[in-house]
C-alpha positions in Angstrom: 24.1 5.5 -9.2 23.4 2.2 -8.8 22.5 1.1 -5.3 22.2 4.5 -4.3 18.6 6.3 -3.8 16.7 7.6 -6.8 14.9 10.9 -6.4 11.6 11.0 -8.6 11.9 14.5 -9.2 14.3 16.8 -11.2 13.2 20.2 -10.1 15.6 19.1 -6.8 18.3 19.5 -8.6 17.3 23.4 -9.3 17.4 23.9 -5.9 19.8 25.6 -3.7 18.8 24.8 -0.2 16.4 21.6 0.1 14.5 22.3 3.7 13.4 19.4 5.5 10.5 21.6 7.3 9.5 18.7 9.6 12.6 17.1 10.5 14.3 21.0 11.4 17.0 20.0 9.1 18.3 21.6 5.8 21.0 21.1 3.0 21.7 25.0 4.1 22.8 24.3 7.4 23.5 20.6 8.0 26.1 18.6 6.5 24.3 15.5 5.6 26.9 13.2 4.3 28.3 14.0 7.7 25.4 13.2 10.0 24.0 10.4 7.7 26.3 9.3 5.2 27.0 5.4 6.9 23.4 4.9 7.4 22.4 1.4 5.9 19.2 0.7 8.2 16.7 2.6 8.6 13.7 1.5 10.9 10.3 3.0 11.2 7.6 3.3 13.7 4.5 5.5 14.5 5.6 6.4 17.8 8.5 8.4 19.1 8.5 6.6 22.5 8.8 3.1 20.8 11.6 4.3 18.1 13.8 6.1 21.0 13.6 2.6 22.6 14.0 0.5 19.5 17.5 2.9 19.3 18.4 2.1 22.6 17.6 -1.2 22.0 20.0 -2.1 18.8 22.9 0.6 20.1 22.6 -2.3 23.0 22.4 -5.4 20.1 25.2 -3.8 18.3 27.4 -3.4 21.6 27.1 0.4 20.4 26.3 2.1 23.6 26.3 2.0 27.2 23.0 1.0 29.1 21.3 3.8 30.3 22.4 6.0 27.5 20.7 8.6 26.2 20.1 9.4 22.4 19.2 13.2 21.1 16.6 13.5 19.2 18.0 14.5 15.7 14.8 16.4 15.0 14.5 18.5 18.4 13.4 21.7 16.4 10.5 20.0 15.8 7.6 18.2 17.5 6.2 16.6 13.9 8.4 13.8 13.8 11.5 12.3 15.7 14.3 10.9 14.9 17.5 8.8 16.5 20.6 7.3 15.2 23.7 5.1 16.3 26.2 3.5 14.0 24.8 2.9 10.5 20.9 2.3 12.0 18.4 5.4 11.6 15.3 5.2 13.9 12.5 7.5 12.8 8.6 8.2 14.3 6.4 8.1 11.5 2.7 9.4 12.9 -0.2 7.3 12.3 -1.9 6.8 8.7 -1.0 7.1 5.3 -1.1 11.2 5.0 1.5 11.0 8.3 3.8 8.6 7.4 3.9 10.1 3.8 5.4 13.1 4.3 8.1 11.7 6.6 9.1 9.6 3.5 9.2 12.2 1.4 11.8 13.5 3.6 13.7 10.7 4.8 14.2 9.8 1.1 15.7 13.2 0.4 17.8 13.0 3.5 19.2 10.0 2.5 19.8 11.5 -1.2 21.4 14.1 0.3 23.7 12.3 2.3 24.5 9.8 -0.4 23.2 6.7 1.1 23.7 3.3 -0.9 22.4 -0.2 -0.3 19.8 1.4 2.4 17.4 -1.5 3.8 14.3 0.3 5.5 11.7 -1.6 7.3 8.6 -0.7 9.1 7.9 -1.9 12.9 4.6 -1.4 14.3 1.5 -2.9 15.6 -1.6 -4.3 14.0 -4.5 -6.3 14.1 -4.5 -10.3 12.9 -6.9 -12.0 11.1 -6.7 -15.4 11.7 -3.9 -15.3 13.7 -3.2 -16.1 17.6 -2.5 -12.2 19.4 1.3 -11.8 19.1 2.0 -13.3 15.8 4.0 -11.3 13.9 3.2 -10.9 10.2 6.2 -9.6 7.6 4.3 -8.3 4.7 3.9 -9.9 1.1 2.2 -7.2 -0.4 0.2 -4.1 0.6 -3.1 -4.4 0.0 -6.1 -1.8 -0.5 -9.7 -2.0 1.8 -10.7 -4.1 -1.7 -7.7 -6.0 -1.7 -6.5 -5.2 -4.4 -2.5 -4.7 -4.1 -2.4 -1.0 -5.1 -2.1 2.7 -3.9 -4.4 5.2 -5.6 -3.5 8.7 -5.1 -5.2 12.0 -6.6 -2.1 14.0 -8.4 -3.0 17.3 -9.8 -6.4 16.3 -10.1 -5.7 12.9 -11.5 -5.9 9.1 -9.7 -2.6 7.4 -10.1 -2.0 3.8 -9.1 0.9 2.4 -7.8 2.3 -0.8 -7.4 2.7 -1.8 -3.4 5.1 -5.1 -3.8 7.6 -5.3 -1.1 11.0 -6.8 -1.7 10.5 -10.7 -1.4 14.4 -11.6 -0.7 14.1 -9.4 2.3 10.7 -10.8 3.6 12.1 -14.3 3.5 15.2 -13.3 5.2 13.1 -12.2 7.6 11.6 -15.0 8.2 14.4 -16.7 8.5 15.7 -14.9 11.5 12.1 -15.5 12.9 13.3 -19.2 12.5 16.5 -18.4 14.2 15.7 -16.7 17.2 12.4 -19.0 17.2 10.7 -17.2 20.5 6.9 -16.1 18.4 4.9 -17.4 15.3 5.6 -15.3 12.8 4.1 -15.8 8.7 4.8 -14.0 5.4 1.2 -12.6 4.6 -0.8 -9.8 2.3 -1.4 -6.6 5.0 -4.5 -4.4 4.2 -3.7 -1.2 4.7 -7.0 1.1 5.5 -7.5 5.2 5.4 -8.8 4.7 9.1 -9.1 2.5 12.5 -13.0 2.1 13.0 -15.3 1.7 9.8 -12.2 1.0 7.4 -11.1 -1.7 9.5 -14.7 -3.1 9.9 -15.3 -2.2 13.5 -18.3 -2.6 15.7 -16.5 0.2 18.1 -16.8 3.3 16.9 -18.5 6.2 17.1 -20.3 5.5 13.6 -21.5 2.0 12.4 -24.6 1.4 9.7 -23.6 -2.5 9.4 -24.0 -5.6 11.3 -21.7 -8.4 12.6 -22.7 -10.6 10.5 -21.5 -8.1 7.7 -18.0 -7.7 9.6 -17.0 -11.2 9.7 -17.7 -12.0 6.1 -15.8 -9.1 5.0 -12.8 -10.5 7.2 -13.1 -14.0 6.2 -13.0 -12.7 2.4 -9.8 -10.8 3.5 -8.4 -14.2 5.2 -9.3 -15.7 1.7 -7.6 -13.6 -0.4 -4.2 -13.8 1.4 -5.0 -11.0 4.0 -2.5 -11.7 7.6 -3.3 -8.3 9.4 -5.0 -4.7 9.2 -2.6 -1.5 9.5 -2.6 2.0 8.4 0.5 2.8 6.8 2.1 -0.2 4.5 0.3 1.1 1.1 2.4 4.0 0.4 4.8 3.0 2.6 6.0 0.4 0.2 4.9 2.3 -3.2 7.5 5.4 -1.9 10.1 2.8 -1.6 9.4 0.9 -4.6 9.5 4.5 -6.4 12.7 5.1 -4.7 14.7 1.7 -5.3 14.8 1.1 -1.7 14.5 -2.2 -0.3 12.0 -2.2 1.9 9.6 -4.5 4.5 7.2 -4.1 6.4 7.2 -6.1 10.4 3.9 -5.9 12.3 2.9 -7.7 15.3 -0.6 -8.4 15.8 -2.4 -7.3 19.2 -5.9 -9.3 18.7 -7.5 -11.6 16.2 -10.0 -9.8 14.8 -12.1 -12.6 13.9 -13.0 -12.9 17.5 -13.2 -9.1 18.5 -12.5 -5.4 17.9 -11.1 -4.0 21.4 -7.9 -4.3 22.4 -8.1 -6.1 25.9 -4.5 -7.9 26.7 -3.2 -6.8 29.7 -0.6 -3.5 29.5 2.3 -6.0 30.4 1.3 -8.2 27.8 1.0 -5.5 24.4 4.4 -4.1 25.7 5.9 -7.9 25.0 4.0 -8.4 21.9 5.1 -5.0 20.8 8.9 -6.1 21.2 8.8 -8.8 19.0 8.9 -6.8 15.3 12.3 -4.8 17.0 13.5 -8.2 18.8 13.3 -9.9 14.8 14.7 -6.9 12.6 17.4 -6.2 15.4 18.4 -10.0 14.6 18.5 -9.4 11.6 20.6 -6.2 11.7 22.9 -7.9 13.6 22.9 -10.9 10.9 23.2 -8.5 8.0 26.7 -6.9 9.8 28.1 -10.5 10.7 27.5 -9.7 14.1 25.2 -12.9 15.0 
C-alpha cells in the first residue's frame, strides 16, 4: 500500500462499523471512497470560520466554484469540528491545542483510510506568534519543537511516557518556500516552531491571569528559543507532525506570525490588519495547490 495511509492500529480491522463520533460520519452509513476518495489536500486550521473561507477561497483558485457559493459543512451533525471540501482539497477546523487538534487527526486519518486516499499532502494554516520576526512573516516549519526545545512529543500511554519524533517533510517545506518566492507578496523563512500546552505561562507571557516571573526572565527564555533555531510559538504542530509522521503522510506546517514577541505579548494590529496577515498561510499553500495540479 504504498503511498496510501498507514493505520497504526490492527484492532480496526476487527471492526465492523468504524464511528467517526466527532465528525457525525461512519463506515455504517457513509460511503467514504465516495465522498472522499479523490482527496489529495487536505488543509487544517483551528477555526471553522477561517477553513469555510480558505474553501471558498481555493474552490475560487481552482476555478472550482462560483463566487458567492456556499459549501455544507460535511460535519453538520456535529458542532466539535467542521469540515468542507471541493475537488480533491479537504478543509477541516481543528480546535485549539494539542488535546483538540488530536482527536480530529485521529479521525481524519481514518477517514482518509477509509476512503483509500493515496499521495495525501496535509498542511496546517494558522496563526502564531514570531520571535524575531517583523508581524506578518510567515514561518513554514522545520521541526516541531517542545517548551525545552527539544524536537519531540511526549505522551503518557497506558501509563507510560512515549516520545515521538516531530520532523516535518523537508521536500515539502522547501517547496513551500519556493512558492513564497513565486508569489513574492510577504517574508516568509523555513524555521523550528515551539509548540506549547498553553497561551499565557507556556508561551512566556507577562498577560495572564498567573505570572511568578519577571521580564527580564521572559526575554532570555525567548532569545534562547531564537538561538536554538526557534521562528514562532503555536499550540498544535507537536503532534500535529508526530500523527503524520506515524501515518506516512506528508505533512507541513504554515503559520503566519501576528507580533514579535521579543517586543511584546498583546496582540495590538489593527482588526484590518490580522485579517491580511492571516490570509497569507492560505494565499501561499493555495499557490501551491494550484502548482502541485499544473494549474499555475
Amino acid at each position: 500500500r504504498k503511498n496510501f495511509i498507514h493505520l497504526c492500529n490492527p484492532h480496526l480491522e476487527k471492526m465492523k462499523e468504524d464511528i467517526l463520533y466527532h465528525f457525525a460520519l461512519g463506515t455504517g452509513t457513509h460511503d467514504f471512497p465516495t465522498l472522499f476518495g479523490d482527496v489529495k489536500f487536505v488543509c487544517v486550521g483551528g477555526s471553522p470560520s477561517r477553513m469555510k473561507a480558505f474553501i471558498s477561497y481555493i474552490a475560487e483558485e481552482l476555478g472550482l466554484g462560483s463566487p458567492g457559493c456556499d459549501y455544507p459543512n460535511i460535519c453538520a451533525g456535529t458542532d466539535r469540528y467542521a469540515m468542507y471540501k471541493v475537488g480533491p482539497v479537504l478543509s477541516v477546523s481543528h480546535g485549539m491545542g494539542i488535546p483538540s487538534i488530536s482527536i480530529m487527526l485521529h479521525e481524519l486519518i481514518k477517514l482518509l483510510y477509509h476512503a483509500k486516499c493515496s499521495d495525501i499532502t496535509i498542511i496546517r494554516i494558522g496563526t502564531s506568534g514570531g520571535i524575531g520576526l517583523e508581524p506578518g512573516s510567515v514561518v513554514i516549519t522545520r521541526q516541531s519543537v517542545d517548551a525545552t526545545f527539544k524536537p519531540q512529543l511526549e505522551q503518557v500511554v497506558l501509563g507510560k511516557t512515549v516520545i515521538r519524533s516531530t520532523n516535518l517533510d523537508e521536500q515539502l517545506a522547501k517547496e513551500l518556500m519556493q512558492c513564497s518566492k513565486e508569489i513574492g507578496q510577504f517574508n516568509t523563512v523555513i524555521g523550528n516552531t515551539m509548540c506549547t500546552l498553553d497561551f499565557y505561562e507556556g508561551q512566556g507571557r507577562l498577560d495572564g491571569a498567573i505570572c511568578l516571573y519577571d521580564e527580564e526572565e521572559k526575554l532570555q527564555y525567548l532569545k534562547n528559543a531564537y538561538e536554538s533555531g526557534v521562528r514562532n510559538i503555536e499550540m498544535e504542530s507537536s503532534v500535529f507532525a508526530a500523527m503524520c509522521n506515524l501515518s506516512g503522510v506528508k505533512a507541513a506546517v504554515v503559520c503566519v506570525t501576528l507580533l514579535n514577541r521579543l517586543e511584546g505579548d498583546q496582540i495590538s494590529s489593527p482588526h484590518d490588519v490580522l485579517v491580511e496577515y492571516q490570509q497569507r498561510p492560505q494565499k501561499l499553500v493555495g499557490y501551491f495547490i494550484k502548482k502541485s495540479l499544473g494549474k499555475v
